[in-house]
N, C-alpha and C positions, 0 to 999 in steps of 0.2 A: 162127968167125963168132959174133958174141954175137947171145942170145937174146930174140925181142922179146917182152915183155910187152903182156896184153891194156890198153888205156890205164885208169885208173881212173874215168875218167870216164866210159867205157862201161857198168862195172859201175851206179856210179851210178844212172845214166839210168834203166838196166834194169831197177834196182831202183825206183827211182820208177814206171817205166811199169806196173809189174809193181802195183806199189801202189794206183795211178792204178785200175788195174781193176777193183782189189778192191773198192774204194772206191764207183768207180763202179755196178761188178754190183751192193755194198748199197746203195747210194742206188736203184738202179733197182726194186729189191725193193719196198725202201718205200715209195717212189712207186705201184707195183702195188699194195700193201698201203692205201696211204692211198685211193687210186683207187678200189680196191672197195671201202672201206668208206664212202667217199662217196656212190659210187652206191646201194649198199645203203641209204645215210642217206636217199634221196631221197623224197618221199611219196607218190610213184605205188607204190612196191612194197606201202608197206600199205594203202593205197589195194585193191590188188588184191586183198588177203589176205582184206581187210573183204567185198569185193566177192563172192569165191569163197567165203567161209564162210556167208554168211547169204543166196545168189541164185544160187549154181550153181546148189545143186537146192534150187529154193525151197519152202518150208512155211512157207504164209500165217501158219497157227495158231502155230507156234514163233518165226516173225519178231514175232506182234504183243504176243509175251509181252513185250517190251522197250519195252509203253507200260502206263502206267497206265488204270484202268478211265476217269477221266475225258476221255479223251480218246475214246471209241467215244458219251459224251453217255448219253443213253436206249437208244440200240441196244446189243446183244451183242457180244462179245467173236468169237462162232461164228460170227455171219450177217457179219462184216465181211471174217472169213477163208473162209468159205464163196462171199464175192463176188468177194473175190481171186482164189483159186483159178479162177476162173471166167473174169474177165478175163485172165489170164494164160496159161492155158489154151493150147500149141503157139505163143506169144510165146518171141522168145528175148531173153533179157536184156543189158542192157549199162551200161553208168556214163561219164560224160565229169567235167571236171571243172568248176565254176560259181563265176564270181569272188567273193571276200569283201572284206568293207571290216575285215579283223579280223585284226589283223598275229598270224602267227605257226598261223593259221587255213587249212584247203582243208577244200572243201567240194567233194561230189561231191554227183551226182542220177544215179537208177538207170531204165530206163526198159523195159518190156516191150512190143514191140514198137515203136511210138509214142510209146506211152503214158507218162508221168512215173508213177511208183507207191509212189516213195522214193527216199530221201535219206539223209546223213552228212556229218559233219563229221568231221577230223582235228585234234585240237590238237598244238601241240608239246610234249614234253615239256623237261624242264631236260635244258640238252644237256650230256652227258656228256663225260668226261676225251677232249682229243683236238678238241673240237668239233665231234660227228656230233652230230644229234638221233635223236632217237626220238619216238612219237606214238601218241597212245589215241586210238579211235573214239569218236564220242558224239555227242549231238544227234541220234539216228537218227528219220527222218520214215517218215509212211506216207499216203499218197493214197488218198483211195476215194468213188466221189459220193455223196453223199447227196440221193436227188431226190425221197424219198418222205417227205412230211407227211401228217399225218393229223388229224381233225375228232373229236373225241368230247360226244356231249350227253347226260346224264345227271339223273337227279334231283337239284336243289341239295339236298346233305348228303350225294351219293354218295362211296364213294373208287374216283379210277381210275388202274388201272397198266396202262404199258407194258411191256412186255418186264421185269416185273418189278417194276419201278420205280416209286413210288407219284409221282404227279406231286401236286406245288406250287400254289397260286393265281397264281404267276408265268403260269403257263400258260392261264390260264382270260383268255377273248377275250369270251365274253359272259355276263352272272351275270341271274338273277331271269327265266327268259324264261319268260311264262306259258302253261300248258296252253290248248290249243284251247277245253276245256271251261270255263274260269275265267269267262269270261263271260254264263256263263246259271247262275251260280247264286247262290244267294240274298245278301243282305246280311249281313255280317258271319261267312261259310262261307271257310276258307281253302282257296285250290284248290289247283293242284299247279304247281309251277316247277319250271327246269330251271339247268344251268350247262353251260356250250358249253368245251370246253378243246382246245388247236391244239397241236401238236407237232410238231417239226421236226426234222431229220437221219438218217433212216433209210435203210437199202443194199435194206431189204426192207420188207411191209406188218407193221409190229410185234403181237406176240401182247396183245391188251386184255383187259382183266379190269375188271369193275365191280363194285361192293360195297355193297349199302345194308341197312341196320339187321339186318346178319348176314348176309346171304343174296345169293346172285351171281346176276348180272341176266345174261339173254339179250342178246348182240349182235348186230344185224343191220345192214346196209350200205345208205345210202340216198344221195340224189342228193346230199345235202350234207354228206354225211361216213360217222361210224358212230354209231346212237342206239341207247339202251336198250327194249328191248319190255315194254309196260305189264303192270304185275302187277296183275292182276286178282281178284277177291274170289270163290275159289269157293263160300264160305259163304254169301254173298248172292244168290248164284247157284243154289245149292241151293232156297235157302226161296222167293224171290222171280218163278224164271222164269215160273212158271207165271202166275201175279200178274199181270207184266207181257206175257204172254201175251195173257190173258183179256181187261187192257184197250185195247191198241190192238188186236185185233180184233171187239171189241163196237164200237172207235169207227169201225174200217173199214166192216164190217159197216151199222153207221147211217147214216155217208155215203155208201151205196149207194144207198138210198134203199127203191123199193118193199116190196124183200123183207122186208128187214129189221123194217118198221112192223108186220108178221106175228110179229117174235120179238126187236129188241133196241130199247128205251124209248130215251126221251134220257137217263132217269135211271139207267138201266145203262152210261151212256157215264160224263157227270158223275160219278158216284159214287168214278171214280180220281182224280177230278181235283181241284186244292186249289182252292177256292173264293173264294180273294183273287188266285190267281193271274191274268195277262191269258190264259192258253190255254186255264182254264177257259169266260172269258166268249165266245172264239173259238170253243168248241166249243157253246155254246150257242147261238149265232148261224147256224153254218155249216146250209146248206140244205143237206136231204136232197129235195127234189125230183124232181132230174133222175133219171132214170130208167135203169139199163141194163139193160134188158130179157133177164131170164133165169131158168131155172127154179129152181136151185137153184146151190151154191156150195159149195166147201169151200177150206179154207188147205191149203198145201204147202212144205214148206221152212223148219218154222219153225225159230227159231232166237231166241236170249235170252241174249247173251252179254253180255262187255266189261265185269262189275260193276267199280265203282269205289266205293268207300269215302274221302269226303272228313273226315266224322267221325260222330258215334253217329247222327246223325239226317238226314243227306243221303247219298245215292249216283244215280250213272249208269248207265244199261245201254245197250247198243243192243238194240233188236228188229227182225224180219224175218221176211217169209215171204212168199209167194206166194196172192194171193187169185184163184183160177180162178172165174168167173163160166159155169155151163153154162145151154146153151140150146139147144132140140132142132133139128135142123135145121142149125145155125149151128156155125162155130168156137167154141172158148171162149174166153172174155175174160180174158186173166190180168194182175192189175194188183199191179205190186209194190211193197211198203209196207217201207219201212226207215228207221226212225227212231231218233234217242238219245233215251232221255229221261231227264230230271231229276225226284228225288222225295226231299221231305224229310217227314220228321216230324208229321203234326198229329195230336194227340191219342195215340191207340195205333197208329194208321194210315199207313204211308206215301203220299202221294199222289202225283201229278202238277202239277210246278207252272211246268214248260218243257219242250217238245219240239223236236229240234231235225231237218227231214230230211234225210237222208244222200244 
């Protein structure tokens, strides 16, 4: 019986299928191969990466080292990440991603709780052999309110810093505003101005510092901001209180009326007073008549403050104190006398030449 051979075309076949496989198995590799690294190409992966390194476990202070000082303005670098911190606070974080008009550009925004807090952007880089990209983070943002502004009034020629920062004329909202006092004194005396300066974008109430001709002024908080507290002359204060003691209580004293016509002249009133001034001839005029009837008297509470130095030959004080009028039998009469007054120069003499009462 002759022997059948396998046909050759069998062999063939089998050899191609056999081939077919192999071929296919590599093709199917590299398809795998090209497939992950596509998806890897994708920009949600670094997206995440951006996401997990700088927000997993977030540190305000180390995230906001990635901006320049210009951009915190007048506030601190501390108090922005001290407010962070704060907002953020048992928020848990999360990123989506926010449409761009910027081909080749994704942009994310980062948000803690609610809240928007930050931002990035992805650019592409030059896509590499293959045609995957790859991509840098950049344009990193940072959210935080800024709702405190702040008022400062100081004497025109002061220097005032924020948080450091020595602030501009850009800033100043009102210039030249005169002292209360400007008004009552003499012709040709320069009084005292002020300049008003506004600031804006702070997380917190900013540390102020004021500075005038060397020397740092007290700050205190008033209904329209924060002003400086008046520096006052205690050398004039030394020589003078008593001075301006002796004469508005001789002039109280006088318009008291009875008692007084026993121990203080009209010319012991007059004698502080300047003599071209109008308060002089007011005090010349004013009646001691009326009578409040009592035995004796004494002052309580005096008090000779507030010197003001406008220059070598004018200044301000307040004075005060309490004139108790006693009378036997009766309550006492206590009448309080609180006045500024104004005194310049005549002769060797400071006088009285406007009083003004408080």
């Amino acid at each position: 019986m002759k022997k059948r051979k396998f046909p050759v075309f069998w062999c063939i076949y089998a050899v191609l299928v056999a081939a077919s496989l192999v071929v296919i198995h590599i093709e199917l590799g590299q398809v795998e191969v090209f497939l992950a690294k596509y998806e890897a190409s994708q920009p949600k992966h670094t997206a995440k990466a951006v996401f997990d390194e700088n927000f997993a476990d977030f540190d305000a202070l180390s995230y906001l080292e990635k901006f320049d000082d210009a951009l915190f303005g007048l506030e601190t670098r501390e108090n922005v990440a001290a407010y962070l911190t704060e907002k953020t606070k048992g928020e848990e974080f999360s990123y989506y991603s926010v449409s761009t008009k910027e081909e080749g550009a994704y942009e994310y925004s980062v948000k803690a709780g609610n809240v928007k807090i930050a931002g990035f952007t992805l650019y592409t880089d030059e896509i590499a052999p293959g045609g995957f990209a790859t991509y840098t983070a950049d344009d990193f943002e940072v959210y935080f309110a800024t709702n405190e502004d702040i008022t400062v009034t100081v004497p025109k020629g002061a220097v005032v810093s924020l948080n450091g920062i020595q602030l501009d004329e850009t800033y100043i909202i009102e210039n030249d505003i005169p002292d209360s006092h400007n008004q009552y004194l003499p012709e040709g005396v320069t009084g005292k101005y002020y300049t008003k300066y506004k600031a804006s974008g702070f997380v917190t109430v900013p540390e102020v510092k004021v500075v005038c001709e060397n020397s740092e002024l007290t700050i205190v908080e008033s209904e329209e901001g924060y002003e400086t507290v008046s520096v006052y002359n205690d050398e004039l204060k030394a020589e003078y209180s008593n001075y301006v003691l002796s004469a508005l209580q001789n002039y109280a004293t006088y318009i008291q009326g009875r008692y007084s016509n026993g121990g203080v002249t009209l010319d012991m009133v007059t004698k502080f007073f300047d003599p071209q001034s109008h308060v002089y001839a007011t005090v010349k005029k004013v009646s001691n008549k009326y009578v409040n009837s009592y035995d004796s008297y004494e002052f309580r509470d005096e008090m000779a403050d507030e010197f003001i130095q406008y220059d070598e030959n004018t200044f301000s004080c307040r004075v005060s104190f309490d004139q108790v009028l006693h009378r036997s039998g009766a309550e006492d009469y206590v009448d309080h006398i609180d006045y500024t007054l104004y005194l310049r120069k005549i002769g060797d003499k400071f006088l009285i030449f406007d009083m003004q009462h408080e």
